[in-house]
C-alpha positions in Angstrom: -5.7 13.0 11.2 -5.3 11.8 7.6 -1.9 13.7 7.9 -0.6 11.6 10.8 -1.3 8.2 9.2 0.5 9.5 6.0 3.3 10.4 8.0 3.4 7.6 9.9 3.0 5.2 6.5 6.3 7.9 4.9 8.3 6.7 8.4 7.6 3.1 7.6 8.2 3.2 3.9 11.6 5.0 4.6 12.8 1.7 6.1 11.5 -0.4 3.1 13.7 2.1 0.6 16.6 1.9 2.7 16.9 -2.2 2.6 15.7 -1.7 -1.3 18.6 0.2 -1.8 21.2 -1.9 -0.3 19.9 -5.1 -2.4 19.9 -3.0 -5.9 23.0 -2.4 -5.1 23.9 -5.9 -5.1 22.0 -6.5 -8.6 24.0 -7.3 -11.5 21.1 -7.2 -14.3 17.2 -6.1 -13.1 14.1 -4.5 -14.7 10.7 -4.3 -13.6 9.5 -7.9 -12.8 12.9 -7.6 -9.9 11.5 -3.9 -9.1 7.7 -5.5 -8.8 9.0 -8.1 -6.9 10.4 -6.3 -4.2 7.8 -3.8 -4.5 4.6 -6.6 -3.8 6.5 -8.5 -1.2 7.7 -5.9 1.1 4.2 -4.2 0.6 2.9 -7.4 1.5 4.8 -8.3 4.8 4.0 -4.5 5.9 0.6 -4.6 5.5 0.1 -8.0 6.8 2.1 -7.0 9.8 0.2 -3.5 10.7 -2.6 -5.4 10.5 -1.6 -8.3 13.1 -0.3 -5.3 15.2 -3.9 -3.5 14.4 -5.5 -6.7 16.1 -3.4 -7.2 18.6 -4.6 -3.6 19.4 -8.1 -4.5 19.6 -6.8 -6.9 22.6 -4.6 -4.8 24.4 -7.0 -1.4 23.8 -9.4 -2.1 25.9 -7.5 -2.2 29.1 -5.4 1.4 28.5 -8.3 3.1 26.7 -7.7 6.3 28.2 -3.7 6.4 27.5 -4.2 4.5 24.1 -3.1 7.4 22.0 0.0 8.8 24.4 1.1 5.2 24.2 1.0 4.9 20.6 2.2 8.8 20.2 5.3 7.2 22.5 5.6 3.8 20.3 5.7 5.8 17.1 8.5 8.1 18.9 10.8 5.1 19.8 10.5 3.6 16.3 11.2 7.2 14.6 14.1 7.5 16.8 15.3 3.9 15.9 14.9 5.0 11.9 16.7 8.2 12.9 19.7 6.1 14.3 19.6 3.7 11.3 19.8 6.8 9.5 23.1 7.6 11.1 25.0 4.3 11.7 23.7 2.2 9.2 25.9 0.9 6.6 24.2 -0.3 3.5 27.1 -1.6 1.8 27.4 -3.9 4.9 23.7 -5.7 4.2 24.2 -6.1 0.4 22.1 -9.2 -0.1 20.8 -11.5 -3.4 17.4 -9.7 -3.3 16.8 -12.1 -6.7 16.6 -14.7 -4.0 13.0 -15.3 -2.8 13.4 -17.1 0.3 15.9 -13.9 1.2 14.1 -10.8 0.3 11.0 -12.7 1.9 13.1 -13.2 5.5 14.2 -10.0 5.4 10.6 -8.6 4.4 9.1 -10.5 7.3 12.1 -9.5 9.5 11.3 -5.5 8.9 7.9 -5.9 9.1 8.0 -5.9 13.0 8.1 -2.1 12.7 5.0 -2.0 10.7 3.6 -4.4 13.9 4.2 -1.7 16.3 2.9 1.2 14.4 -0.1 -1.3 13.8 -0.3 -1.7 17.2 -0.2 2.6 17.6 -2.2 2.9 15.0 -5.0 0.9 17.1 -4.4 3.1 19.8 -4.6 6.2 18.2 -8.6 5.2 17.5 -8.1 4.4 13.8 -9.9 1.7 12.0 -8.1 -0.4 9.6 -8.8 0.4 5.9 -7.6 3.3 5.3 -4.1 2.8 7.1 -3.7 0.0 5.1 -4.4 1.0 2.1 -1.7 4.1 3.1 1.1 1.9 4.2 0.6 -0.1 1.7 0.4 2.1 -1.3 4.0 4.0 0.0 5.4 1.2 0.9 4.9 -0.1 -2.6 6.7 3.2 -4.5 9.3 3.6 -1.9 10.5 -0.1 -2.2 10.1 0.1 -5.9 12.1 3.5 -5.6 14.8 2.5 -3.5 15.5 -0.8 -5.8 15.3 1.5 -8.6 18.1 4.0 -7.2 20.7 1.3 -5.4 20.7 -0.5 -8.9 20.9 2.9 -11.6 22.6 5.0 -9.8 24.5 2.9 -7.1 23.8 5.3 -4.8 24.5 3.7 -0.9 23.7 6.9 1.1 20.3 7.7 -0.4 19.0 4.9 1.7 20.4 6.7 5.0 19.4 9.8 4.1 16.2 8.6 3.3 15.5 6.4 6.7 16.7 9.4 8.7 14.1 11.2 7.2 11.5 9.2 7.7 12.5 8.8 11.5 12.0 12.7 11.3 8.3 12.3 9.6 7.2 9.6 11.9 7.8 11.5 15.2 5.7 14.5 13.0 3.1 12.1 13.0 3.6 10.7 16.8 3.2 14.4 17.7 0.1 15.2 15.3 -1.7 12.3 17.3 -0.1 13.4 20.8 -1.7 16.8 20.1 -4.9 16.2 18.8 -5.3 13.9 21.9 -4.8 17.4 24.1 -8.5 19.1 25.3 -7.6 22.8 25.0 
């Protein structure tokens, strides 16, 4: 099940690239310490919000035990689909933002980090500990953000960010089904 939480961690990540693009494309001068920057606080609102929703879990788990991984395989499919549509509508030229700012990049961190709540939350379901997601979401999290800075401020490139969230909407339904089947008795 390794695969599914990589998956899952690939879908989140996605979402972190895409709002990394949009604010390197607002930069007028960056280098690493803006790139790290983005990196450590989006990596740090992600993993500090999968693990509220991984508690929140403990909570809620014991009172759907039986469904717990269908209802996390179904929380995981609604959020993919949400990426999927972000992927399609989204306009990152229409969210540049001063990512240099800290109070903004740390709202907008926090304000993202609700997704990584609910897969939290689905992760709990799915029968997982914590460690080991953690250490997953966070370590993608950190390359993709520092990735999708990287790209919106070189290469100016607006639609990577789409292309990329779409995709990830894509890998984290994969990972919704890996956990919806390995749930099935044959």
């Amino acid at each position: 099940m390794i695969l599914a939480l990589i998956l899952i961690a690939l879908g989140l990540a996605s979402d972190s690239f895409r709002i990394a693009v949009s604010g390197g494309l607002s930069l007028k001068k960056a280098g690493m310490p803006v790139f790290l920057k983005v990196g450590l606080v989006f990596t740090l609102f992600y993993v500090l919000m999968a693990w509220g929703g991984w508690w929140l879990g403990e909570l809620i788990t014991p009172m759907i035990k039986p469904a717990g991984p269908w209802i996390g395989s179904a929380v995981l499919v609604v959020l993919g689909g949400k990426l999927i549509w972000k992927g399609f509508y989204d306009q990152p030229e229409d969210h540049l933002f001063n990512i240099n700012n800290l109070v903004v990049l740390i709202g907008i961190a926090l304000a993202n980090g609700f997704n990584a709540l609910v897969a939290g939350l689905a992760i709990n379901f799915g029968g997982w500990g914590i460690p080991r997601p953690l250490l997953i979401i966070g370590g993608l999290t950190l390359i993709l953000a520092i990735a999708g800075i990287q790209t919106g401020y070189t290469y100016q490139c607006s639609k990577c960010g789409k292309k990329a969230v779409f995709a990830g909407g894509i890998v984290m339904i994969a990972g919704a089904a890996l956990i919806f089947v390995n749930t099935l008795k044959f």
